[in-house]
RODREN-484557 format. One record per residue: residue number from 1; residue in one letter; x negated, y, z of N, C-alpha, C in turn. Coordinates in Angstrom, 3 decimals. Layout:
% RODREN-484557
@k NUM, r a, nX X, nY Y, nZ Z, caX X, caY Y, caZ Z, cX X, cY Y, cZ Z .
...
% end
This chain:
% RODREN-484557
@k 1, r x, nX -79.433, nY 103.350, nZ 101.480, caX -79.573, caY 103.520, caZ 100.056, cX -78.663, cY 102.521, cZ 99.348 .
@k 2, r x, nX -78.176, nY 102.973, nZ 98.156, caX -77.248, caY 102.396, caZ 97.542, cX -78.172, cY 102.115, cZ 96.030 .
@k 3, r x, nX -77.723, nY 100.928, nZ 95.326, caX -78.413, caY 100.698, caZ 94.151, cX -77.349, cY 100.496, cZ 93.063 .
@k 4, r x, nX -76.879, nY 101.230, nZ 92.049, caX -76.208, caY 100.804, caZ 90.875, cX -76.501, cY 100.474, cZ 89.531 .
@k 5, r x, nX -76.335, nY 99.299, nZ 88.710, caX -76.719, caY 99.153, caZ 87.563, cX -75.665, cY 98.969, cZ 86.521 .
@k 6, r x, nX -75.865, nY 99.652, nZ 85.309, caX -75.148, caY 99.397, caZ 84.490, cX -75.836, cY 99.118, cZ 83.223 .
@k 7, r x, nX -75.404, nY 98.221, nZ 82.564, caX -76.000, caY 97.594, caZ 81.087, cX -75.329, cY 98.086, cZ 80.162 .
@k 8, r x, nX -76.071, nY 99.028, nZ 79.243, caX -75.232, caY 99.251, caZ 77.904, cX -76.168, cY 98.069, cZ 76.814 .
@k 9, r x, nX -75.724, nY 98.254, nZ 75.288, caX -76.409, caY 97.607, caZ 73.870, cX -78.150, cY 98.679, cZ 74.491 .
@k 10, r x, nX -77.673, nY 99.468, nZ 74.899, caX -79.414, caY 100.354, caZ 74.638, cX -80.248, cY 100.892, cZ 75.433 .
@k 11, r x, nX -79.890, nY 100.470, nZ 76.425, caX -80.284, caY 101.037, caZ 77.894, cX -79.568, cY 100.220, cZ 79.128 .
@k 12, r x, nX -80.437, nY 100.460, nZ 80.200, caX -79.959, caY 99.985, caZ 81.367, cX -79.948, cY 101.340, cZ 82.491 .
@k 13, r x, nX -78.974, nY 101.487, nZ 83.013, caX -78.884, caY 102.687, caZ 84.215, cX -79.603, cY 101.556, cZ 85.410 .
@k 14, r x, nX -79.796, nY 102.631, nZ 85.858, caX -80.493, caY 102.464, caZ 87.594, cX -79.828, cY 103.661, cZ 88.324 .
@k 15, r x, nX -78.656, nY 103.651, nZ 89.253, caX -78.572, caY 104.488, caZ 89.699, cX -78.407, cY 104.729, cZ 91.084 .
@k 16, r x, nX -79.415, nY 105.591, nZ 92.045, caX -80.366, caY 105.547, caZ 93.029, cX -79.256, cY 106.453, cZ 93.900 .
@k 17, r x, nX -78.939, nY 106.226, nZ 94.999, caX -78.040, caY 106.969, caZ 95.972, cX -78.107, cY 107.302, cZ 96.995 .
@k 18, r x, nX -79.207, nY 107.723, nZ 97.909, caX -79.503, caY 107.654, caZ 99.376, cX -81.021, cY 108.321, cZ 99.255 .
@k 19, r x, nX -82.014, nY 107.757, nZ 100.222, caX -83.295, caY 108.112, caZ 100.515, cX -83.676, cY 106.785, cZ 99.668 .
@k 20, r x, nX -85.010, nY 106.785, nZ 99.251, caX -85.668, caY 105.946, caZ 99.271, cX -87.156, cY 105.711, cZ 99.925 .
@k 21, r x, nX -87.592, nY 105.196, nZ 100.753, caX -88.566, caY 105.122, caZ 101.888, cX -89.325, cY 104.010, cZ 102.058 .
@k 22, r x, nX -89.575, nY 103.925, nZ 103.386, caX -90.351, caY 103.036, caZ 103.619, cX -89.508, cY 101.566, cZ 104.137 .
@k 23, r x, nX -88.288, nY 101.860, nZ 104.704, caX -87.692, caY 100.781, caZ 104.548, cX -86.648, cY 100.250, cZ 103.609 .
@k 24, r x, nX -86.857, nY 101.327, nZ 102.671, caX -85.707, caY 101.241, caZ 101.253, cX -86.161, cY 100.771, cZ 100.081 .
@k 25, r x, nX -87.825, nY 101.077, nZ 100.141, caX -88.283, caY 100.950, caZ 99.188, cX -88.633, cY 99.433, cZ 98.292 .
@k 26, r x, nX -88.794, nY 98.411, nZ 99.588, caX -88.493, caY 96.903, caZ 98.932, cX -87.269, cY 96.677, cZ 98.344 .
@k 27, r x, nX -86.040, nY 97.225, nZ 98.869, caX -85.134, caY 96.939, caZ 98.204, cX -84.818, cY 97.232, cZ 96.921 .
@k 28, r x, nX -85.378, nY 98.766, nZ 96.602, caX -85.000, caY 99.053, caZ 95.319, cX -86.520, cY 98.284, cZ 94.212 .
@k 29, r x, nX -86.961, nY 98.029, nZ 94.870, caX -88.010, caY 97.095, caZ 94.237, cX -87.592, cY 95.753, cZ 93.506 .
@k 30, r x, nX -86.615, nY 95.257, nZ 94.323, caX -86.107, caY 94.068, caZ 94.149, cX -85.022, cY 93.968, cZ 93.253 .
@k 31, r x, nX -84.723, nY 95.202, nZ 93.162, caX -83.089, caY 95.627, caZ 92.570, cX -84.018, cY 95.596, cZ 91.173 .
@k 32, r x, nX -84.967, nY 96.488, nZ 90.858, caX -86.205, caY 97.220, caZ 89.611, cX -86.284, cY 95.382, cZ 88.974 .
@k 33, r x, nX -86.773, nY 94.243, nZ 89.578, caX -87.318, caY 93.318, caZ 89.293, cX -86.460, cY 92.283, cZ 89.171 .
@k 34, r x, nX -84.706, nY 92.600, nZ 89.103, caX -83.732, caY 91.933, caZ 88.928, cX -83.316, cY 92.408, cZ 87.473 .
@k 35, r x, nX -83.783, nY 93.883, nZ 86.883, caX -83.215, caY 94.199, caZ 85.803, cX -83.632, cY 93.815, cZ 84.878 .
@k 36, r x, nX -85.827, nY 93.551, nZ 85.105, caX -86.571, caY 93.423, caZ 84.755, cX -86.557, cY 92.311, cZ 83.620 .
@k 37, r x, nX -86.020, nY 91.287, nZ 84.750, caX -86.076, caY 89.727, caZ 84.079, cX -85.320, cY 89.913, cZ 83.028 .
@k 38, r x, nX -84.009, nY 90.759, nZ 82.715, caX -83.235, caY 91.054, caZ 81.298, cX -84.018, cY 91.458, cZ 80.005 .
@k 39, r x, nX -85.455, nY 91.775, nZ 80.423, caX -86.389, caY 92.647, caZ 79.293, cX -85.976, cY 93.638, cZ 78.548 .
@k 40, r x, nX -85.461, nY 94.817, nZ 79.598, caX -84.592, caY 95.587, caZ 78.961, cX -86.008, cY 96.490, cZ 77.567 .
@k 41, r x, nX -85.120, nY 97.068, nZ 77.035, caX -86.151, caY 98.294, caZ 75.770, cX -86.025, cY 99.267, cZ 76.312 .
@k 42, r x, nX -85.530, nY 99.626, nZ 77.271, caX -84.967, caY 101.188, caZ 78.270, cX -84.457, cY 101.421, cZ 79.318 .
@k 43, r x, nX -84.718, nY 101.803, nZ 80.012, caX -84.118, caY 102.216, caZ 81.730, cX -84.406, cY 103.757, cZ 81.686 .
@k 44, r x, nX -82.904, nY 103.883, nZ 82.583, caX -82.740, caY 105.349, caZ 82.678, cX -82.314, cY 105.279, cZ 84.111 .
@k 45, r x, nX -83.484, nY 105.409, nZ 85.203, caX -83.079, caY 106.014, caZ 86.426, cX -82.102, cY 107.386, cZ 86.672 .
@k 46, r x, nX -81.315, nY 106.892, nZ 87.324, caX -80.266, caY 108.111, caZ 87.710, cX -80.590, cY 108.745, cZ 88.869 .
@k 47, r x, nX -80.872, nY 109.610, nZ 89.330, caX -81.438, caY 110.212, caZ 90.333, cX -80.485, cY 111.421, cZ 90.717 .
@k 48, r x, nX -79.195, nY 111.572, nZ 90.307, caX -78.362, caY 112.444, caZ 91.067, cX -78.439, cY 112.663, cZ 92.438 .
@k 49, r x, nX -77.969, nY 111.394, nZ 92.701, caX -77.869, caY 111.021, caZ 94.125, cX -78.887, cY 110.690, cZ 95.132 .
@k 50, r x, nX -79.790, nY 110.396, nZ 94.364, caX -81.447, caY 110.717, caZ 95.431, cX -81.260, cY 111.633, cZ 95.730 .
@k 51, r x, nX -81.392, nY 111.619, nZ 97.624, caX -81.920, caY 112.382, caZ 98.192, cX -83.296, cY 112.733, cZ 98.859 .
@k 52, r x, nX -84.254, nY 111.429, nZ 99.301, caX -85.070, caY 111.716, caZ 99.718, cX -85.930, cY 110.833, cZ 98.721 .
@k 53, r x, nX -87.519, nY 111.242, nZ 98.518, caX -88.060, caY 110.135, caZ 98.229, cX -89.363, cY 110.262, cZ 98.928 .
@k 54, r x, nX -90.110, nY 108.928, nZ 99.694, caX -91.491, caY 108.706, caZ 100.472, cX -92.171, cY 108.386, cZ 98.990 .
@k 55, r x, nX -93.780, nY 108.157, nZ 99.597, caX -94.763, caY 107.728, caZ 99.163, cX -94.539, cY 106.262, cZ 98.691 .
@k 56, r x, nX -94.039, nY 105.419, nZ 99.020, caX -93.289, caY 104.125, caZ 98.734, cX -92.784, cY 103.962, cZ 97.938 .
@k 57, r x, nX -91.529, nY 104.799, nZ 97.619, caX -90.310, caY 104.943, caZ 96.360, cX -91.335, cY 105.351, cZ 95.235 .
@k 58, r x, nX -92.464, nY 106.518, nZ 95.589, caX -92.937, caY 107.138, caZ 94.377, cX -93.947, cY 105.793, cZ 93.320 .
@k 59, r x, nX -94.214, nY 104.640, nZ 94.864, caX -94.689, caY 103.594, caZ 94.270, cX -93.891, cY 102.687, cZ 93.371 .
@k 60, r x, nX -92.946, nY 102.539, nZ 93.920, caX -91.785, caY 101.608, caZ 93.086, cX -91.703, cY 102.367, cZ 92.186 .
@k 61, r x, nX -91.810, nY 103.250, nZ 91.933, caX -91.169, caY 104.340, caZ 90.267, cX -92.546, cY 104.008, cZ 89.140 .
@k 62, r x, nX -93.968, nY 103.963, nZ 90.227, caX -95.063, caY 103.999, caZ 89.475, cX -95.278, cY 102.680, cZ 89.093 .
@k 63, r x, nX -95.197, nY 102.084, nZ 89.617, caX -94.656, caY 100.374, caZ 89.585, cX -93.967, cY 99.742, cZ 87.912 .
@k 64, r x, nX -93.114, nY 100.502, nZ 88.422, caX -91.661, caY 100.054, caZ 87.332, cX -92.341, cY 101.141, cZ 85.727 .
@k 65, r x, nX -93.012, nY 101.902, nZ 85.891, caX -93.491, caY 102.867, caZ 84.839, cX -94.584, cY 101.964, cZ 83.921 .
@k 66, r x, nX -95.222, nY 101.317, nZ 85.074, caX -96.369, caY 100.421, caZ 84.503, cX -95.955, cY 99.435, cZ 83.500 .
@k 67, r x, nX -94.842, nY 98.842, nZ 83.983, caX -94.038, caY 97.702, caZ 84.097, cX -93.895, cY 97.219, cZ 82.601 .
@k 68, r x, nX -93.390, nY 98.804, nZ 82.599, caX -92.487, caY 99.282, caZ 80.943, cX -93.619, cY 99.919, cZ 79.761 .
@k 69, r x, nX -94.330, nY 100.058, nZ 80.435, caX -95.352, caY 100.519, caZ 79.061, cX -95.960, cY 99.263, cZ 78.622 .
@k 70, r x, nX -96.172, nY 98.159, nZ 79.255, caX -97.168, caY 97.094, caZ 79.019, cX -96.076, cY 96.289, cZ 78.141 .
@k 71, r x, nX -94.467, nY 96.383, nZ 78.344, caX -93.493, caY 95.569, caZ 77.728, cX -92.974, cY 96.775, cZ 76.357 .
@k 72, r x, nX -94.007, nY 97.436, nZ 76.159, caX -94.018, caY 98.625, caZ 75.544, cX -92.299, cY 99.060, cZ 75.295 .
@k 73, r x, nX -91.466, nY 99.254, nZ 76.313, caX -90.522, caY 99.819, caZ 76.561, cX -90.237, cY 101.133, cZ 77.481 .
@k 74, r x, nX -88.813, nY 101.814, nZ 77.290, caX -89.500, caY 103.288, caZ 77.691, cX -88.216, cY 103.621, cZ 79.396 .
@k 75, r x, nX -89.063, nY 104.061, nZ 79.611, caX -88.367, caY 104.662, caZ 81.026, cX -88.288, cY 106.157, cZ 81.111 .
@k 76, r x, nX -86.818, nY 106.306, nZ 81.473, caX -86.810, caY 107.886, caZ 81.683, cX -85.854, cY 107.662, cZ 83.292 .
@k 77, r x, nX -85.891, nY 109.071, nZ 83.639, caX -85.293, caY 110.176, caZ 84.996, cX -83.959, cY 110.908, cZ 84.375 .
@k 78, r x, nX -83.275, nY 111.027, nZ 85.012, caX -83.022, caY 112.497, caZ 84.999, cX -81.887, cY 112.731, cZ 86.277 .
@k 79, r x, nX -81.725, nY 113.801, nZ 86.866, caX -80.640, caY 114.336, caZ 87.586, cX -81.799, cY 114.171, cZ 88.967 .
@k 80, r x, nX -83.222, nY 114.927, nZ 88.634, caX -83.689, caY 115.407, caZ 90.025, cX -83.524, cY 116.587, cZ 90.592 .
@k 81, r x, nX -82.847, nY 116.454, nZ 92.071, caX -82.541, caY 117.729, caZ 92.415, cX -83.683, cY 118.559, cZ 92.958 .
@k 82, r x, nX -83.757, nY 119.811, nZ 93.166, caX -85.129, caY 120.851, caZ 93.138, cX -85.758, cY 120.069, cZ 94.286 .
@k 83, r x, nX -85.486, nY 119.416, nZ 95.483, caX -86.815, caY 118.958, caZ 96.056, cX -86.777, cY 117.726, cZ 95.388 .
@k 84, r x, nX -86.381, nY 116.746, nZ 94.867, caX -86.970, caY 115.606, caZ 94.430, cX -88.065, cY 115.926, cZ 93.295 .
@k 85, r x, nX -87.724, nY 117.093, nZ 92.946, caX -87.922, caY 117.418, caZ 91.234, cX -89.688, cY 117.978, cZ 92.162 .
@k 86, r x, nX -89.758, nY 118.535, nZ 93.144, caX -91.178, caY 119.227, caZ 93.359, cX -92.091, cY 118.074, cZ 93.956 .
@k 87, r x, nX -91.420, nY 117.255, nZ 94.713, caX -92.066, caY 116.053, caZ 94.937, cX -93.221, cY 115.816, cZ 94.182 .
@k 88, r x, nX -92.509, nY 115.431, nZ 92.380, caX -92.651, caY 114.663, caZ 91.421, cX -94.174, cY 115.515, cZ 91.033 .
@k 89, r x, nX -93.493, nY 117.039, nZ 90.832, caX -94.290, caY 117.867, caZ 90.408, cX -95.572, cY 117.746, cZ 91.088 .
@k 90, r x, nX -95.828, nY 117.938, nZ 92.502, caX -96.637, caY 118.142, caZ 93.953, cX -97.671, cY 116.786, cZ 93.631 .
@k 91, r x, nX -96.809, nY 115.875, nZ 93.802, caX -97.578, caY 114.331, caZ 93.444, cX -98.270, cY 114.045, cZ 92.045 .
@k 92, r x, nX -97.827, nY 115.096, nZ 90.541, caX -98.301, caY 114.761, caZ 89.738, cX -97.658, cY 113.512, cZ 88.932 .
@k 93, r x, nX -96.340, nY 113.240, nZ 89.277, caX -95.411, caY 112.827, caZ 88.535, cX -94.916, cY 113.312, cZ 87.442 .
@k 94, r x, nX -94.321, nY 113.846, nZ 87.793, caX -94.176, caY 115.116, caZ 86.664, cX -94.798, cY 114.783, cZ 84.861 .
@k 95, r x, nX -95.703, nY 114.372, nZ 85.072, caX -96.237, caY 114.048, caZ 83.735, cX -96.489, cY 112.585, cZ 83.008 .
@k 96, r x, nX -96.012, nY 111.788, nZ 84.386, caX -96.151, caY 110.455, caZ 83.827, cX -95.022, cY 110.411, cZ 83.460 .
@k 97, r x, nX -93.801, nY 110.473, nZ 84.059, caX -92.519, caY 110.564, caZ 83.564, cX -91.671, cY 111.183, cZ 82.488 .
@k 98, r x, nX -90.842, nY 110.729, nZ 81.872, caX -90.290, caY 111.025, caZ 80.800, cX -88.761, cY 112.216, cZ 81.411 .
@k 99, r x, nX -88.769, nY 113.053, nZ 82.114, caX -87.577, caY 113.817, caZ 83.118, cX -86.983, cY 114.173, cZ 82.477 .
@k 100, r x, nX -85.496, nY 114.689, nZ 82.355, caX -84.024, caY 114.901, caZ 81.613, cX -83.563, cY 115.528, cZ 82.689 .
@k 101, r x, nX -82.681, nY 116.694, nZ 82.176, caX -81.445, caY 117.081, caZ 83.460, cX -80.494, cY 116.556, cZ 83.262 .
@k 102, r x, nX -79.744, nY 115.345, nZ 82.288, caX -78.730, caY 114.696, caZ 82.246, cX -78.946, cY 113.618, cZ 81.603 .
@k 103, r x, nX -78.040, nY 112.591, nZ 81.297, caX -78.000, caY 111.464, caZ 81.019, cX -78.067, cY 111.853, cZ 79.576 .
@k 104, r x, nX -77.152, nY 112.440, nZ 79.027, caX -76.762, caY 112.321, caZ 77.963, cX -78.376, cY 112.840, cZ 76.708 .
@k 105, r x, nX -79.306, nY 113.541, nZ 77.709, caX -80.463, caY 113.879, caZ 77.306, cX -81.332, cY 112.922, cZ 76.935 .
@k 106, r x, nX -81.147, nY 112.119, nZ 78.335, caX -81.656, caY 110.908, caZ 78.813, cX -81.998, cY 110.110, cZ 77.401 .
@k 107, r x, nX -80.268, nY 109.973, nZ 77.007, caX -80.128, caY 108.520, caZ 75.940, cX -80.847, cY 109.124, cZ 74.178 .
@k 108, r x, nX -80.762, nY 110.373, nZ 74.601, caX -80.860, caY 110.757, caZ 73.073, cX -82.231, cY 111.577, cZ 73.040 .
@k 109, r x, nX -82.991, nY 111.196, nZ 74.118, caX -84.653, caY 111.565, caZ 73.792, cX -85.305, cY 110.414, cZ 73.668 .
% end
């Protein structure tokens, strides 16, 4: 798994590239809790490039969701492909999450 971040004035990307699992999932944890300390007002996970996600990753997402409502800041998704996207659905994600099919949705919802 690969982790990319980019900082704009209004948002912070997260962008997720590989599986995320059971042995991936500390990492992107660590990556989540490096952006954290910036106190961003917005994160926009990029999820193009996810390919897999475990029970683990879905924790780090639920994690980082918590994270941001209590710093009453907002987290969105977008670019899940149809199995990441049923995962979400299956697990009942789906509704905690704020989902986009593009970025550009992303910034302007």
């Amino acid at each position: 798994m690969e982790i990319k971040t980019d900082q704009t004035d209004n948002y912070t990307k997260i962008a997720i590239i590989g599986r995320v699992d059971t042995v991936t999932a500390a990492q992107l944890e660590k990556a989540i809790q490096s952006v954290l300390e910036n106190e961003p007002k917005s994160i926009i996970m990029d999820c193009t490039e996810l390919d897999y996600i475990s029970s683990s990753g879905l924790r780090v997402f639920l994690i980082l969701q918590k994270k941001m409502v209590v710093k009453n800041a907002r987290l969105s998704l977008f670019g899940l492909n149809p199995n990441i996207k049923e995962i979400f659905d299956i697990s009942g994600f789906s509704t905690i999450f704020k989902i986009f099919p593009d970025l550009k949705k992303a910034i302007n919802n």
